[in-house]
N, C-alpha and C positions, 0 to 999 in steps of 0.2 A: 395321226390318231389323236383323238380328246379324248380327255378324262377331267371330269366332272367336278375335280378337288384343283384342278387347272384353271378354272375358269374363276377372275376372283371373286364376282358376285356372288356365286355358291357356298366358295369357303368362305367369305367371312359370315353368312347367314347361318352356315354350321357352327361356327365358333360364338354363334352369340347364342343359335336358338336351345344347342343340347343341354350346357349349363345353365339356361335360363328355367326349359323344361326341368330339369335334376334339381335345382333349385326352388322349384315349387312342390316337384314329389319329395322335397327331404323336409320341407314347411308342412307340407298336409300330412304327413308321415308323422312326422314330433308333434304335432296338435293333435292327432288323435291317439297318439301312446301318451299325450299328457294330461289328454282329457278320462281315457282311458281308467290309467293306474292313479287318477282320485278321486275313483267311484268306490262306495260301499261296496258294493260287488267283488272289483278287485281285491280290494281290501280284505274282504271275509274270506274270499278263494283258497287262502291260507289257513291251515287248522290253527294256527298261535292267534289269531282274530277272528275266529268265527264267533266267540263271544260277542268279542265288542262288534261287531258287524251287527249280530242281532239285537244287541243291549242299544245298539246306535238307532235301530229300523224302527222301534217303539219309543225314542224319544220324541220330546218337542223339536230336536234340530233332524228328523229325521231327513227334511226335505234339498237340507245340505250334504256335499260328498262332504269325503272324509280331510279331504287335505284343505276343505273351507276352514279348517280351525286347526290340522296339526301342519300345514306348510306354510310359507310365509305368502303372501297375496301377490306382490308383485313379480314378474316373470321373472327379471333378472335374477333376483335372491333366490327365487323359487327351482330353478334349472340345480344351481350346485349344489342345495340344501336337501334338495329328492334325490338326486343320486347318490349323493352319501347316506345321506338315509334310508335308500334301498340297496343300496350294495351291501349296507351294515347287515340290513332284515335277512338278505338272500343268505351272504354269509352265516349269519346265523343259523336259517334254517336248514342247511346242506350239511352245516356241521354237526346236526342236532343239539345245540348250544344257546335254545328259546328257552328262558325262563318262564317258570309256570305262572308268572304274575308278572305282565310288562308294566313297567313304567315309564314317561318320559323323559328323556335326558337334560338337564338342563338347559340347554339350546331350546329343543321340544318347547321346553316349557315356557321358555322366553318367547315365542313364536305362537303357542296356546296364548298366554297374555296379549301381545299385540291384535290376535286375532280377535279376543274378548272383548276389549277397549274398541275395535274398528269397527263392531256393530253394535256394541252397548253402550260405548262412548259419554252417549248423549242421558242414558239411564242412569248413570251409576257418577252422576256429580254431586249426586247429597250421599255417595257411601264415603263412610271413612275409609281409605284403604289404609290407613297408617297403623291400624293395627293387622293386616296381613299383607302381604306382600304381590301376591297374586289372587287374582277372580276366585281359581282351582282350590284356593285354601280352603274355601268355605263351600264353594261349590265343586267340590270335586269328583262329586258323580255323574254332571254332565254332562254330557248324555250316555254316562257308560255306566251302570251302576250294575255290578254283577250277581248281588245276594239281593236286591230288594224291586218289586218291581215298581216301572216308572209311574206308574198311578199313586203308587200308596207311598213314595218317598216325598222329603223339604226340601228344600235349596241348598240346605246347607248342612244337609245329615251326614252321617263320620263313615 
């Protein structure tokens, strides 16, 4: 009698093709859960952002998801920095433990900065920043401004 995992031409084509295939359904899997959850969409899905979801949809940066300016850009950083940062959110909201005014945590914030400087970069070399610290100081409505709407605010309204 033959069986088919006998024969070696077979089994080694099974040992290379199934973790080959499994390893491209677990690549197209994580690209589009990562494409995914840093969509505005996503993001508003949650009542603690439905605000800024819509405060987002009427700004100038409308045309950006949300994790163009609150996660870090490049993959690597970007993988550990969304899971902590969504595991914190989830936790949060399961505990009912979402403050009624989010703000970013200083990490956040350093990662909003970098994001600022990686497309405004080339804008903002006649700003002084020595007298603020970050972009968000002076612009910290952003594109989220929750009392004023985006037509009728400045740049750098409080």
């Amino acid at each position: 009698m033959s069986f088919w995992w006998k024969k070696p031409w077979r089994g080694r084509w099974t040992f290379v093709l199934i973790p080959f295939a499994a390893g491209i359904a677990v690549t197209l899997a994580a690209s589009f859960a990562m494409h995914t959850t840093d969509s505005a969409a996503f993001c508003g899905s949650c009542h603690s952002m439905a605000e800024a979801a819509l405060t987002h949809s009427t700004s100038v940066h409308a045309q950006f998801a949300c994790n163009e300016c609150h996660a870090p850009h490049n993959l690597i950083p970007k993988i550990p920095f969304k899971t902590k940062e969504g595991a914190r959110d989830v936790y949060k909201t399961v505990t009912y433990n979402v403050p009624d005014l989010i703000h970013p945590n200083e990490t956040t914030l350093t990662v909003i900065q970098n994001n600022c400087l990686r497309c405004h970069g080339s804008v903002i070399k006649e700003v002084n920043m020595l007298s603020k610290d970050r972009c968000t100081d002076c612009h910290r409505h952003v594109p989220h401004s929750p009392k004023t709407p985006v037509a009728k605010r400045s740049a750098a309204d409080a």
